[in-house]
TORVEXLO-969033 format. One record per residue: residue in one letter; y, z, x of N, C-alpha, C, CB in turn. Coordinates in pm, whole numbers, padded with zeros to 5 digits, always signed. Glycine has a CB too. Layout:
residues N
AYZXYZXYZXYZX...
END
This chain:
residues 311
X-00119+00000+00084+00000+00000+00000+00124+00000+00088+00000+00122-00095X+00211-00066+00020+00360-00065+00121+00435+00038+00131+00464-00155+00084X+00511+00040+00258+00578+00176+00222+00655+00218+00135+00635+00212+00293X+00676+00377+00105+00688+00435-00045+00833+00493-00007+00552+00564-00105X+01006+00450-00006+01127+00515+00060+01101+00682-00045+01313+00398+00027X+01176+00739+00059+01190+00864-00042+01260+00875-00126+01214+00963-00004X+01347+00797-00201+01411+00828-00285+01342+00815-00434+01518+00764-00260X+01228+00742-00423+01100+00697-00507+00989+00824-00555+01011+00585-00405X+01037+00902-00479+00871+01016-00504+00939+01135-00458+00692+00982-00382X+00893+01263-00464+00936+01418-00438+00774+01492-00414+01037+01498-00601X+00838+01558-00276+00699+01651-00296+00666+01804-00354+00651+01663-00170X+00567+01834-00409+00556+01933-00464+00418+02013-00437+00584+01901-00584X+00394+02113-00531+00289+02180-00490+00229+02269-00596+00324+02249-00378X+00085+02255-00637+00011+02288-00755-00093+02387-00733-00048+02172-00811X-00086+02549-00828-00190+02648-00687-00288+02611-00832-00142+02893-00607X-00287+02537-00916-00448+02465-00965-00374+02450-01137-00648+02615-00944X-00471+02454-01197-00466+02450-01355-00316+02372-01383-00475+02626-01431X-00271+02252-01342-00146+02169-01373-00219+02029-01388-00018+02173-01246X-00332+01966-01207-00331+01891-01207-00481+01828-01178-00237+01882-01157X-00550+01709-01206-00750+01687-01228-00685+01527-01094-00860+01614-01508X-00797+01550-01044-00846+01432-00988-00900+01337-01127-00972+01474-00871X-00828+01235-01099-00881+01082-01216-00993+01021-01232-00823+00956-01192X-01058+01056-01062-01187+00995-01090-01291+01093-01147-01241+00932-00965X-01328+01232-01145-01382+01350-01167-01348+01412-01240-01391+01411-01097X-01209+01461-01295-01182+01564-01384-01148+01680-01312-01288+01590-01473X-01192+01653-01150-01213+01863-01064-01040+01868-01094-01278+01895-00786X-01040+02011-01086-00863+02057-01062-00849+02038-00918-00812+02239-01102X-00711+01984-00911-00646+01958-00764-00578+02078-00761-00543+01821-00737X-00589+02168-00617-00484+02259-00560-00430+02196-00420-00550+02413-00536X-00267+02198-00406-00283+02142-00303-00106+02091-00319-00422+02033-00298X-00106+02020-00207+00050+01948-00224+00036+01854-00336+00109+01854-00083X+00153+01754-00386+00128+01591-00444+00217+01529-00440+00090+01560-00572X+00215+01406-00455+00371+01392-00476+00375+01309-00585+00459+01330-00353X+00507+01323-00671+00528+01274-00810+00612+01197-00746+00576+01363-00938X+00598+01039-00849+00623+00913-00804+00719+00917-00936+00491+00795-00779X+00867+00798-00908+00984+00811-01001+00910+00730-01085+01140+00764-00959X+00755+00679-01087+00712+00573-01207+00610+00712-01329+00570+00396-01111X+00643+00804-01286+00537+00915-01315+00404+00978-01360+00567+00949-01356X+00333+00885-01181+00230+00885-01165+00286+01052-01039+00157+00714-01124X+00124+01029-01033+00098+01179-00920-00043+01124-00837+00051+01375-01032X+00024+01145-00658-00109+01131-00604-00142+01261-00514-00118+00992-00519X-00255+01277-00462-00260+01383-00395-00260+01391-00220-00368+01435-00452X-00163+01471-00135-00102+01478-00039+00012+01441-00031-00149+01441+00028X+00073+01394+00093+00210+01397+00110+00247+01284+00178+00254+01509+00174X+00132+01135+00217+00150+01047+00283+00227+00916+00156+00004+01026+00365X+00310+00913+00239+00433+00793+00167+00364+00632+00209+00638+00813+00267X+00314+00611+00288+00277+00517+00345+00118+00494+00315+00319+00537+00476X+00007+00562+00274-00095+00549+00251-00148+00658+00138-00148+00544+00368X-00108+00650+00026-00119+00707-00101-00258+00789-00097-00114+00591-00215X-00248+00914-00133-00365+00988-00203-00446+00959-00300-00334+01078-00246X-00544+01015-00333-00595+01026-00468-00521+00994-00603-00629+01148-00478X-00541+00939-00679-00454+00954-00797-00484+01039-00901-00438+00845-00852X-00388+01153-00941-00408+01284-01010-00328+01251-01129-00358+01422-00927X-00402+01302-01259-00372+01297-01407-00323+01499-01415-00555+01226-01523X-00264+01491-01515-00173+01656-01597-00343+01697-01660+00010+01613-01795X-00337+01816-01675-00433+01848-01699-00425+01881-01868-00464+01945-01601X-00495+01856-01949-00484+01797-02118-00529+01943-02140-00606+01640-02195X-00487+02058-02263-00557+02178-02321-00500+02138-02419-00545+02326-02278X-00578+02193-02544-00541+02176-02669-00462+02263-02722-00633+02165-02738X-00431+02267-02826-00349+02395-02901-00381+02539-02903-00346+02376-03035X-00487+02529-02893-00573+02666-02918-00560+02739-02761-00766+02627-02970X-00569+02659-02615-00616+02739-02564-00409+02755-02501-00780+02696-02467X-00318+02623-02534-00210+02675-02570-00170+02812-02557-00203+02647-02673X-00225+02789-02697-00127+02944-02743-00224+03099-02683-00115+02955-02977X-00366+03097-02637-00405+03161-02549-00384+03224-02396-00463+03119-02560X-00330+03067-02344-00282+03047-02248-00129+03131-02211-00285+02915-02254X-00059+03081-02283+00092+03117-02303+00153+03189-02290+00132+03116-02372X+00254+03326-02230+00257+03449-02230+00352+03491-02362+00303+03495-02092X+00332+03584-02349+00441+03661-02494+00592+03618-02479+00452+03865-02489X+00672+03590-02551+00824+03615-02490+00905+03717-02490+00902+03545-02534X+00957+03766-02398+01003+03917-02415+01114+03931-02513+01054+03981-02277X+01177+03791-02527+01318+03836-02637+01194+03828-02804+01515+03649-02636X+01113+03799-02821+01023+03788-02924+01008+03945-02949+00884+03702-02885X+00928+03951-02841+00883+04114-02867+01014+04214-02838+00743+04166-02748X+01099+04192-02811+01264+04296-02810+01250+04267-02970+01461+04216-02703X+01316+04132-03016+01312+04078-03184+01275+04197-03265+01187+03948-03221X+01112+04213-03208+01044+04264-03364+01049+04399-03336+00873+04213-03412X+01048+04455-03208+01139+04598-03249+01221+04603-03311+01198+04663-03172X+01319+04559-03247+01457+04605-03316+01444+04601-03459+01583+04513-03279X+01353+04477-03486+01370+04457-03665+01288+04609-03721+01258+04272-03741X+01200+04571-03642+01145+04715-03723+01241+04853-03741+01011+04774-03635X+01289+04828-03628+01344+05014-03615+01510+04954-03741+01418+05100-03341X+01542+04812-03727+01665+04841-03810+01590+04842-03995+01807+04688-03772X+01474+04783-04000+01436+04814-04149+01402+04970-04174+01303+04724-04192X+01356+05049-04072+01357+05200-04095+01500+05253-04094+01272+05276-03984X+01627+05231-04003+01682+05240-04048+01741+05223-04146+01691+05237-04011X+01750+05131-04229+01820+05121-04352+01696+05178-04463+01880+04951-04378X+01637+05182-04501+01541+05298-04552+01571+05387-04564+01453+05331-04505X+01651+05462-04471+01660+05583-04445+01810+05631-04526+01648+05598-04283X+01875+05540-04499+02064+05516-04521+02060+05530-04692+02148+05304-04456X+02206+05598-04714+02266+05577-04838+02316+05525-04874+02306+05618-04876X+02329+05429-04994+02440+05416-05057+02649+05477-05024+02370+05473-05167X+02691+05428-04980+02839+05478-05016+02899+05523-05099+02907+05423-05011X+02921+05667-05116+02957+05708-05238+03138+05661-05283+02922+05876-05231X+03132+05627-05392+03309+05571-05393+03352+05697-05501+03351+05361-05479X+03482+05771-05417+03532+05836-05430+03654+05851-05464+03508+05864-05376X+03753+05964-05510+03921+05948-05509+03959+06095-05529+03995+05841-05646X+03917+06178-05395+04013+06303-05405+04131+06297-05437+04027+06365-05304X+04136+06432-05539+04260+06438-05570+04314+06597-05475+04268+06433-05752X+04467+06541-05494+04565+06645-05364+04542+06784-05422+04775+06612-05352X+04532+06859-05315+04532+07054-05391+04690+07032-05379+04444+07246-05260X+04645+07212-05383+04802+07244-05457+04895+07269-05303+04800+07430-05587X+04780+07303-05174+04884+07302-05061+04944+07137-05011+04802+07382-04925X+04829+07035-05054+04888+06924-04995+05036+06865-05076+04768+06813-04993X+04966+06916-05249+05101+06877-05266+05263+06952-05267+05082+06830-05372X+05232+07100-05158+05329+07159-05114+05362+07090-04949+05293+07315-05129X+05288+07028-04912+05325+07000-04788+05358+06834-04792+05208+07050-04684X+05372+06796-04982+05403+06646-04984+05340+06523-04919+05512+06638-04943X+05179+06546-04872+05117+06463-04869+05026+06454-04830+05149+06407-04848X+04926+06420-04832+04726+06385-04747+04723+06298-04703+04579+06363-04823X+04578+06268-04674+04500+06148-04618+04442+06119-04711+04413+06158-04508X+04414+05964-04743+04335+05906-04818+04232+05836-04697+04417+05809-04925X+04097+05831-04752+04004+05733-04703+03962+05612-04748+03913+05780-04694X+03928+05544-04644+03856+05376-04753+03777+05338-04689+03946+05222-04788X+03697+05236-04726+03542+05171-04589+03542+05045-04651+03330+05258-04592X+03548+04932-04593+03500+04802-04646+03368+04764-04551+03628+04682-04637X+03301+04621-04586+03226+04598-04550+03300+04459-04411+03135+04585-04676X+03244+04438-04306+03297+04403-04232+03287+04253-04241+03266+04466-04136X+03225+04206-04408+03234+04094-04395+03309+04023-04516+03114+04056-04368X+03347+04125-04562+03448+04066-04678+03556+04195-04669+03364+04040-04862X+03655+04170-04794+03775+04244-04797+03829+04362-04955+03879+04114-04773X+03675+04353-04955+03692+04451-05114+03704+04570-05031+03538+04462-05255X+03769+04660-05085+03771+04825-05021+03728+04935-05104+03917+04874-04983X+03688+05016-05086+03620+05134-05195+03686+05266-05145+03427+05152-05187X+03701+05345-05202+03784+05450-05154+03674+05574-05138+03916+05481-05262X+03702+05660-04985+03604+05710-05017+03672+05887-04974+03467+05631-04938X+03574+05996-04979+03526+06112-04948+03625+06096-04784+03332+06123-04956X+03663+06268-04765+03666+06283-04585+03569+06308-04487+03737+06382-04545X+03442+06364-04600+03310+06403-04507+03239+06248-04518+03193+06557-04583X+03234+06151-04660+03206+06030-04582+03257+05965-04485+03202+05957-04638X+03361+05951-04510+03441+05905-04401+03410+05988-04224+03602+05935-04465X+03345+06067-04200+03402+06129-04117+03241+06123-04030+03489+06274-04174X+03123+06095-04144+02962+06076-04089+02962+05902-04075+02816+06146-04229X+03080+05843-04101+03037+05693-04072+03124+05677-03926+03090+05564-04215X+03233+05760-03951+03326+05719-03808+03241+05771-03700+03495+05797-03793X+03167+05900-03690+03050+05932-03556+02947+05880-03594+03007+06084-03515X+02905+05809-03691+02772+05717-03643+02655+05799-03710+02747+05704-03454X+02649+05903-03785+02564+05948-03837+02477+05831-03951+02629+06067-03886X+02342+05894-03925+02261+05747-03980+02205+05793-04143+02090+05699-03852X+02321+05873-04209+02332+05870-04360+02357+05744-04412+02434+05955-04410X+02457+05685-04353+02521+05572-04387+02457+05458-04338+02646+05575-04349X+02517+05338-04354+02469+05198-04245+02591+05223-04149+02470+05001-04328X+02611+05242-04086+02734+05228-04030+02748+05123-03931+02770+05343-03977X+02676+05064-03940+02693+04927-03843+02750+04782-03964+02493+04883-03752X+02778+04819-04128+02791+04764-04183+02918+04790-04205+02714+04758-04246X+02971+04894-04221+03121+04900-04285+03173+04969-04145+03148+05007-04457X+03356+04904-04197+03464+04959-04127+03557+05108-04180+03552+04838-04122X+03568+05148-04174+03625+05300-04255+03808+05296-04184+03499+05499-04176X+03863+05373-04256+04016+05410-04227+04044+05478-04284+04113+05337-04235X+04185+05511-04221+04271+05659-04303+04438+05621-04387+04321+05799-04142X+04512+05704-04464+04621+05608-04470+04682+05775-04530+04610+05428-04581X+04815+05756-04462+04899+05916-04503+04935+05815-04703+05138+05972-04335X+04916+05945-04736+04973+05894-04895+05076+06026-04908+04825+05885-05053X+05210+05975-04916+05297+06038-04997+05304+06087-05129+05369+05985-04994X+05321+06244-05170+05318+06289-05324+05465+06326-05351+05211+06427-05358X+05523+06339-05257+05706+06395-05306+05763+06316-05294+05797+06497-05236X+05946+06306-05315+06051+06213-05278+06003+06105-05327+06088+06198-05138X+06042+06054-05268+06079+05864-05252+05954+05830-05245+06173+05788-05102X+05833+05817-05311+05727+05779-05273+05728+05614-05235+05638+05822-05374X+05814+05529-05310+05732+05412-05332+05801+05345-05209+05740+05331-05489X+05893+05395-05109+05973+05344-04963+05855+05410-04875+06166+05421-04925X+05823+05559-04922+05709+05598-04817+05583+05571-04801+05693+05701-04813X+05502+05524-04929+05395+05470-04899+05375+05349-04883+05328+05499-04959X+05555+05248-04942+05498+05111-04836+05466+05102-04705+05581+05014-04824X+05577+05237-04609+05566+05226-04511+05428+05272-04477+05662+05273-04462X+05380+05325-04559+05264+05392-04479+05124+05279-04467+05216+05548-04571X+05144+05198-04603+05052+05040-04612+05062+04958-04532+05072+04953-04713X+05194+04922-04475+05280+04853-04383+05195+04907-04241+05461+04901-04400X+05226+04982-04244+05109+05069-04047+05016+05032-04084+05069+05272-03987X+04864+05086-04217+04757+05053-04222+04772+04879-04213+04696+05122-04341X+04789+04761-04237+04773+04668-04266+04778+04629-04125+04843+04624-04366X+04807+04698-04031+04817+04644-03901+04672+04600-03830+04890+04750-03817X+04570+04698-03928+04448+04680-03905+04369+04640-03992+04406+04764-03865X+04389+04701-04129+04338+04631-04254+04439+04558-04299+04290+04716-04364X+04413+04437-04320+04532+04331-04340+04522+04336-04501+04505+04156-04263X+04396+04347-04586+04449+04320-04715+04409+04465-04816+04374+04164-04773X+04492+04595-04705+04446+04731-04765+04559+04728-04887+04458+04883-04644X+04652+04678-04876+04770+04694-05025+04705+04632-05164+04939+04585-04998X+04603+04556-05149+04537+04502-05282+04455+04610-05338+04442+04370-05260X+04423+04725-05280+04343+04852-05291+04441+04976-05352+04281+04892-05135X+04534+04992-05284+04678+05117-05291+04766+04991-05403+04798+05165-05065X+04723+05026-05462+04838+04878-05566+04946+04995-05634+04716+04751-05759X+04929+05120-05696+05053+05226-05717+05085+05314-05635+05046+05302-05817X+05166+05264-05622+05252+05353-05479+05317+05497-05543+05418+05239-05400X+05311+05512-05695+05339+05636-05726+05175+05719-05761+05453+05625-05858X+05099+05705-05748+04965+05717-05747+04991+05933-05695+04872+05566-05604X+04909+05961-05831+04936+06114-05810+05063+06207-05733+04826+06147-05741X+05118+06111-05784+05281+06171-05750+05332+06303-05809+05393+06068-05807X+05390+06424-05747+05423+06528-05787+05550+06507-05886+05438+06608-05675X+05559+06527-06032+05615+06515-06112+05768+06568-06094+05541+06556-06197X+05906+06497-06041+05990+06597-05986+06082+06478-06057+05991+06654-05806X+06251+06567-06027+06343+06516-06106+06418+06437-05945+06440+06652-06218X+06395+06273-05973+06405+06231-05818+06547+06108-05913+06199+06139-05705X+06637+06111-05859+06786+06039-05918+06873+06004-05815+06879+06136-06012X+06898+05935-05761+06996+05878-05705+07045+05747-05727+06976+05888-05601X+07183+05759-05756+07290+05647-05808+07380+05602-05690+07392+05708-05932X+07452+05443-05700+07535+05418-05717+07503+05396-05468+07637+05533-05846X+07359+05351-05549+07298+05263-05380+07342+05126-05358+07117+05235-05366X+07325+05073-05236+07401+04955-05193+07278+04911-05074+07582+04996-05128X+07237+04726-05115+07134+04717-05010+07246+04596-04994+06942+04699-05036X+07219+04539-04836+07282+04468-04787+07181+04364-04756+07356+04523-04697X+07069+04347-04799+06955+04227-04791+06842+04300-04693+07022+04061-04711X+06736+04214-04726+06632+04298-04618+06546+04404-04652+06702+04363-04515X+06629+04450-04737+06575+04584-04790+06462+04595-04917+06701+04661-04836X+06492+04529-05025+06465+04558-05152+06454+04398-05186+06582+04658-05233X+06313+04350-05286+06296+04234-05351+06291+04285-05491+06175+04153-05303X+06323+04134-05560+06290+04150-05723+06142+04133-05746+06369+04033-05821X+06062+04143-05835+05939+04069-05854+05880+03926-05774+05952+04039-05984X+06004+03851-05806+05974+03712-05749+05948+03701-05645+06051+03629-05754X+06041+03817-05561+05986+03788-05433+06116+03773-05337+05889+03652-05439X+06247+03749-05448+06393+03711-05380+06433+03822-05301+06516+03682-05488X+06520+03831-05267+06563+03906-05146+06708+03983-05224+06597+03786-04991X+06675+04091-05242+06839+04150-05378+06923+04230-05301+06797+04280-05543X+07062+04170-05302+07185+04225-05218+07289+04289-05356+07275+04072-05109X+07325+04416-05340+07437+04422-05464+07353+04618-05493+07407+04240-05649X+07437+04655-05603+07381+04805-05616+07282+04820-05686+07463+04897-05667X+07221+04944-05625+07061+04994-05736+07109+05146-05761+06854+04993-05630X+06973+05193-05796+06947+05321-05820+06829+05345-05782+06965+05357-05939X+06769+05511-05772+06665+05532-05761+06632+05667-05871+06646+05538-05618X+06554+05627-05961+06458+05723-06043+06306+05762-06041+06466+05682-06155X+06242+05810-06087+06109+05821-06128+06029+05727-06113+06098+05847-06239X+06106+05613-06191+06016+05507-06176+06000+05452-06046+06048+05409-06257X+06070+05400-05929+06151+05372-05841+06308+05327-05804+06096+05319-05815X+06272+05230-05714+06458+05138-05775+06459+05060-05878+06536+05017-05669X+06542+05073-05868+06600+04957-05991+06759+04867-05958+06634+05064-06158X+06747+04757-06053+06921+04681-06051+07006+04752-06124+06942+04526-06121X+07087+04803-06039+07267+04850-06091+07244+04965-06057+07337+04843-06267X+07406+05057-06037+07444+05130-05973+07357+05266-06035+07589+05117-05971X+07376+05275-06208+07353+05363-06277+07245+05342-06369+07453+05394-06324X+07115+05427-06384+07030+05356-06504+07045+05393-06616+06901+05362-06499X+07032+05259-06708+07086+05277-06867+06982+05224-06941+07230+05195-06912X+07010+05216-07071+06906+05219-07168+06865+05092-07153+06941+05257-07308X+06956+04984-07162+06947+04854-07159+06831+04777-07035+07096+04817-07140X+06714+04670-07049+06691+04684-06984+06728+04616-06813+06618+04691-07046X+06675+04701-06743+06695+04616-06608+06616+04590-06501+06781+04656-06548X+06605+04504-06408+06515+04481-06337+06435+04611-06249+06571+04385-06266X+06313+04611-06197+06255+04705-06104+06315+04582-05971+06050+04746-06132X+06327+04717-05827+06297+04655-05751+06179+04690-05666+06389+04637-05705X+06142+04614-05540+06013+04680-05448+06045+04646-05330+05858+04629-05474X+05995+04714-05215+06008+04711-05097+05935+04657-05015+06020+04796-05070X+05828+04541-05084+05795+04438-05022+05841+04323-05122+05649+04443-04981X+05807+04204-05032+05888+04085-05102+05764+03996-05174+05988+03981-04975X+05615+04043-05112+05489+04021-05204+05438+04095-05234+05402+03964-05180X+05473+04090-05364+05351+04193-05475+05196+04159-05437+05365+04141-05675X+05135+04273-05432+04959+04271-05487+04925+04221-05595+04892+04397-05510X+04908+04092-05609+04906+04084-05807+04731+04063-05856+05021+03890-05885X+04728+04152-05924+04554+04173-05965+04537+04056-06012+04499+04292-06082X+04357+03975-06044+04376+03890-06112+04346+03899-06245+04335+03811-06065X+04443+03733-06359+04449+03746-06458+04565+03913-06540+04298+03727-06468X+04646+03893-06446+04758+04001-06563+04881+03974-06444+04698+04238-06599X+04940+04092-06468+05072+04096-06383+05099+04184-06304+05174+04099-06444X+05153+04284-06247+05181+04386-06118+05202+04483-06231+05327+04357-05986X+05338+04421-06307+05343+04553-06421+05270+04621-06505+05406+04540-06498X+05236+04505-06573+05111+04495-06686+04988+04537-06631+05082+04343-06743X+04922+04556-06500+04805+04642-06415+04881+04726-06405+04733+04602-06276X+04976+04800-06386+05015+04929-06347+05020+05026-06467+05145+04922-06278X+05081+04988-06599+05142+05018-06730+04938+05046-06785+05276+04845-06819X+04862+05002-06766+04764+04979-06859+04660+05060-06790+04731+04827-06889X+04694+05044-06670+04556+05114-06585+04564+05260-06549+04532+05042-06436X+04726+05290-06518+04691+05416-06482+04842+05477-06512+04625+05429-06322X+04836+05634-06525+04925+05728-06555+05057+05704-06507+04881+05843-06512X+05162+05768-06553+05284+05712-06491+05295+05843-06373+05434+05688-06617X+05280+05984-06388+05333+06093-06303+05179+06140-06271+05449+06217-06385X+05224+06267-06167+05110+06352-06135+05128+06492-06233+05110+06387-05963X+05123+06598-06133+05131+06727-06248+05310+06764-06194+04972+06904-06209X+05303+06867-06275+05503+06886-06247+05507+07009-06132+05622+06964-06436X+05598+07003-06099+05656+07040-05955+05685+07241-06004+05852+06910-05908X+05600+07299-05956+05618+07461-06012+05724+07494-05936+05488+07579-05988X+05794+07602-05959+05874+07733-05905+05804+07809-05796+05898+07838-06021X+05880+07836-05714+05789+07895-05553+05670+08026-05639+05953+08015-05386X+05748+08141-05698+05712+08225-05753+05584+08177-05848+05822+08277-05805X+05583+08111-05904+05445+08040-06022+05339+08064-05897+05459+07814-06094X+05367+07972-05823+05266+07898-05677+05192+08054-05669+05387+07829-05475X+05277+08108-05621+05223+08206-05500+05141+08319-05625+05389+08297-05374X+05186+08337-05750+05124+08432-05834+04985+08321-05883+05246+08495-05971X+04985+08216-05860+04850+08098-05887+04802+08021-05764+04897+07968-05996X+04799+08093-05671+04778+07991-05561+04598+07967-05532+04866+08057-05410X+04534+08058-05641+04386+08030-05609+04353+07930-05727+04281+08176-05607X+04461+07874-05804+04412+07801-05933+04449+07640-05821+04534+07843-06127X+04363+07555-05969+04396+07419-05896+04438+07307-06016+04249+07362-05801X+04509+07217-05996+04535+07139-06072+04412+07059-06159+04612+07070-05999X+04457+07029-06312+04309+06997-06376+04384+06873-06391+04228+07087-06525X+04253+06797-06369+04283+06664-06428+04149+06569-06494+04355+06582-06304X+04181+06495-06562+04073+06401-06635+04056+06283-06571+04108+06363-06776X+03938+06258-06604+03946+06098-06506+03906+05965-06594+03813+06097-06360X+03970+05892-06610+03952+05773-06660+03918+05659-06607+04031+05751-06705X+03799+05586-06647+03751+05436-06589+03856+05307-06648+03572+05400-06650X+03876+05218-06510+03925+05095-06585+03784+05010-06513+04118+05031-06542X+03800+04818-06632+03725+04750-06547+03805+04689-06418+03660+04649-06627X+03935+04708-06417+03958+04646-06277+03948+04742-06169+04093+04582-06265X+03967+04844-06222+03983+04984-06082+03902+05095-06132+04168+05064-06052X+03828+05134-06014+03724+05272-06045+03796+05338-06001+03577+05301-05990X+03856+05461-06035+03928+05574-05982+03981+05711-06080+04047+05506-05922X+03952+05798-06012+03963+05945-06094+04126+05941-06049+03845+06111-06025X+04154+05954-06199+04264+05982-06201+04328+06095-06275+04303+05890-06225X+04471+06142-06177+04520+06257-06239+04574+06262-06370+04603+06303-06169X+04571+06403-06474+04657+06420-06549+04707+06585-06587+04610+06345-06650X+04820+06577-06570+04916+06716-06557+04850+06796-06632+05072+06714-06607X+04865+06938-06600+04890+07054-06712+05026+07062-06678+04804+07208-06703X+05073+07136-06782+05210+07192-06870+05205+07261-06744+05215+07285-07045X+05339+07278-06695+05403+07426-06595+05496+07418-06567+05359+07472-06471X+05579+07486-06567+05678+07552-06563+05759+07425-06433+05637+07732-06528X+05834+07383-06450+05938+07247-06373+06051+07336-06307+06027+07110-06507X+06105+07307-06227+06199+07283-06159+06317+07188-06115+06157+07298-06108X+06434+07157-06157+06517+07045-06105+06550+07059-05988+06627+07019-06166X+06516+06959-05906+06507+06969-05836+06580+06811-05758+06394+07027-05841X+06722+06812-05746+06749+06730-05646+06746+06696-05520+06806+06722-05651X+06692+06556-05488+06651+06501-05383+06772+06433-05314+06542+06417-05417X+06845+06394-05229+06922+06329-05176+06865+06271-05063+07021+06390-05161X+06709+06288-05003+06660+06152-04917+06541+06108-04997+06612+06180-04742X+06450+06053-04885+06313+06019-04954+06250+06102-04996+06227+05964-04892
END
């Protein structure tokens, strides 16, 4: 045979069970060299060719006999196993809505909790001891499934400037936690909150629509409002973002007016407090179908006027 350049063939080396002599079937161990036409002969002479060697043929069976395990296979079916015992084991999320004692709503405000699932953006409101076995990883929960958070909720003053701001921080991480907190007066301490004869210079305060409102308000109970002084007649609300949360199928107002209470319980006299300070506020809880949440409702007690001149 003529000579074989090297750029035609590569040598290699077989310690058995790859490659059969053609004329016999025996297994070749040994050098060979594979030819770029992809034949195989046996030795290493370029110039006077070896034996000619065939791949050695096994069927399926001795295949998959043959074959070794794969280690990411067998990692696989652990893990699966140990994560189906885990979740076996796990609860349900309980959805919750503490309501404020009587010191938080002397100290004008708590923590609320929430947990979504990390693959969508519904939020459920929860417990501080749930909240508090999913943030260390306790395996009550799935906790490799949901995200959990905290959010200060305002009960005094100015609620509806303080808990935007406080939605405004959460959203830095939960981007669509305000579709969840949709009343910003939400168990609000029942107090006599009035200020007239305000002035926004833009920036500050939107109408519904969304416009941007320069000129005087007020602030009541309800929140702000258009014009200096509030009168019977009616007049616009304003809000302190320029996009409403709007539930679907109704309106911001019309979900707020229908779903839930307008006040919390009323604001006692220091003296009441301290002669009741082991009692606790009662309240009833009512289901809607758009929102699950225990919600407050006052007992009768004894009020206080009480003017506010900040938030």
């Amino acid at each position: 045979m003529a000579y074989l350049p090297k750029s035609k063939y590569s040598i290699k080396n077989t310690p058995g069970g790859e490659l059969l002599y053609k004329s016999n079937k025996e297994i070749y161990i040994g050098d060979y060299m594979s030819l770029s036409t992809g034949k195989y002969y046996a030795g290493t002479n370029n110039i006077q060719l070896g034996e000619e060697l065939i791949i050695t043929s096994i069927n399926a069976e001795e295949v998959e006999l043959h074959e070794p395990s794969s280690i990411d296979v067998v990692r696989h079916k652990i893990l699966k196993e140990n994560i189906d015992i885990f979740l076996k084991e796990t609860n349900p999320i309980p959805e919750e809505n503490p309501l404020p004692t009587d010191k938080e709503y002397d100290r004008g405000y708590y923590k609320r909790y929430f947990a979504k699932r990390i693959n969508n953006e519904i939020y459920i409101e929860i417990g501080s001891k749930t909240y508090k076995d999913i943030k260390s990883k306790k395996p009550k929960y799935d906790h490799n499934l949901y995200e959990v958070g905290e959010i200060t909720w305002h009960l005094t003053g100015n609620v509806f400037l303080k808990n935007t701001t406080s939605i405004r921080q959460t959203q830095k991480i939960f981007r669509y936690i305000n579709y969840h907190f949709i009343k910003l007066d939400e168990h609000k301490l029942e107090e006599e909150l009035l200020q007239t004869h305000l002035k926004t210079n833009g920036g500050e305060l939107y109408l519904a629509s969304g416009k941007d409102y320069i000129g005087e308000y007020h602030i009541n109970d309800g929140g702000p409002m258009v014009g200096p002084t509030h009168t019977e007649e009616d007049h616009p609300k304003l809000y302190y973002v320029s996009k409403l949360p709007i539930p679907p199928d109704t309106t911001y107002e019309d979900f707020l007016s229908k779903t839930l209470p307008k006040n919390g319980p009323k604001k006692q006299v220091k003296k009441q407090v301290k002669k009741t300070n082991k009692s606790k506020f009662k309240f009833k809880s009512k289901s809607n179908k758009n929102i699950k949440k225990l919600i407050s409702k006052p007992v009768k007690r004894a009020s206080t006027s009480t003017k506010r001149s900040g938030y």
